[in-house]
N, C-alpha and C positions, 0 to 999 in steps of 0.2 A: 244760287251760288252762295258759298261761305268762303269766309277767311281758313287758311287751311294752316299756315305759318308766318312766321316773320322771320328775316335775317338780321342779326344783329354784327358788329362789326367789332374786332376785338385786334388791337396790336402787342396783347398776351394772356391767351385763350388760357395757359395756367393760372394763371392770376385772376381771370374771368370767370376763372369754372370757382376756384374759392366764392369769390363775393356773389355768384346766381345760387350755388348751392346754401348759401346763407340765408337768400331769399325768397324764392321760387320756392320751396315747400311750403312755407305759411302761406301760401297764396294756391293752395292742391298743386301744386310742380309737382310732377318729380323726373327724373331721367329715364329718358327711353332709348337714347342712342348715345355713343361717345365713342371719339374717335381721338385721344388726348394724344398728343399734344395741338392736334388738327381743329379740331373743335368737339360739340356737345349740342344735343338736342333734348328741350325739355317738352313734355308733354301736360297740357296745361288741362283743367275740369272745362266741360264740352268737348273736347276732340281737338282744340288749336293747340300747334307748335311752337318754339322758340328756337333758332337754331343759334347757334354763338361759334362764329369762326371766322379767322381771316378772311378781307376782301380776296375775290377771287382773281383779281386782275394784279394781284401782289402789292398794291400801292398798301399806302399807310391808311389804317380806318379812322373817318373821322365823324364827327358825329354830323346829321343835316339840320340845317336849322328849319325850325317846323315837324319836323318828325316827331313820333313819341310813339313809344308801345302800353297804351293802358290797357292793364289785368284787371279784373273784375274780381271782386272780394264779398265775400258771403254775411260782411257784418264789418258795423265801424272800427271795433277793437282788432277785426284782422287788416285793415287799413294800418291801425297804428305800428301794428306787430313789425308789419311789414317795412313800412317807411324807417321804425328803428330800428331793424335788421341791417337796412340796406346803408343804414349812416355808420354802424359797430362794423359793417364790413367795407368801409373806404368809399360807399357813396358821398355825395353831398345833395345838400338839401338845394329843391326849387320852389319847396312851397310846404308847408309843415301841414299836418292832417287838420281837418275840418271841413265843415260846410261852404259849398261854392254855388250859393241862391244863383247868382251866373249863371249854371248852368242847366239850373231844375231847383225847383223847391227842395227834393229829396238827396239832390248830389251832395254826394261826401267821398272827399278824393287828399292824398298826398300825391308829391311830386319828386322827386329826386334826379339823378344823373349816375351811371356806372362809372365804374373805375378809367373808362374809354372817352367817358363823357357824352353817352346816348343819353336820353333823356326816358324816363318810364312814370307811369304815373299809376297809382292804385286808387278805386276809384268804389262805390258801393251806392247801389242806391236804392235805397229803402227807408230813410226817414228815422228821426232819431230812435238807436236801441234802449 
């Protein structure tokens, strides 16, 4: 079995689609579905999904603690790319790029939060370029 998607939760999927489409292409994104103003699904390199749309039960989306969606990045400088796309499009930072011996010799990962306040991390591992 594989991971096939993720839900992401969004209390304004207009605003949401600006700041993923800012991001999610440096990282092979691109849009496969969109249902605007409802939400947006992006299709990620290997075959995983992102979907981005209101909670279904109508409540207000809030982010979980402990949760995170890390993307896997083909190289350090698209880590970087990405972590400062996502801060120029109203992220915030949880953790600036670099090396995280933590979690492997080879790990190199940023961290951030969406506009929503999800938490996403980009993450590479391969060992300095």
């Amino acid at each position: 079995m594989s991971l096939n998607y993720v839900m992401i939760g969004s209390n304004d999927v207009t605003k949401a689609r600006a700041y993923f489409d800012a991001v999610l292409p440096l990282v092979g994104g691109a849009v496969v579905m969109e249902f605007m103003p409802n939400g947006f699904c992006y299709g990620l390199r290997g075959g995983g999904r992102i979907w981005v749309t209101p909670p279904f039960n109508k409540e207000a989306a809030t982010p979980g603690n402990g949760n995170m969606v890390g993307l896997l990045c083909e190289n350090e400088a698209e880590v970087q790319a990405a972590y400062a796309a996502a801060l120029s499009a109203g992220g915030t930072s949880e953790g600036e790029p670099g090396p995280r011996p933590q979690y492997g010799p080879d790990f190199y990962g940023a961290y951030v939060r969406d506009l929503d306040g999800n938490k996403m991390s980009f993450v590479y591992f391969g060992g300095a370029d």
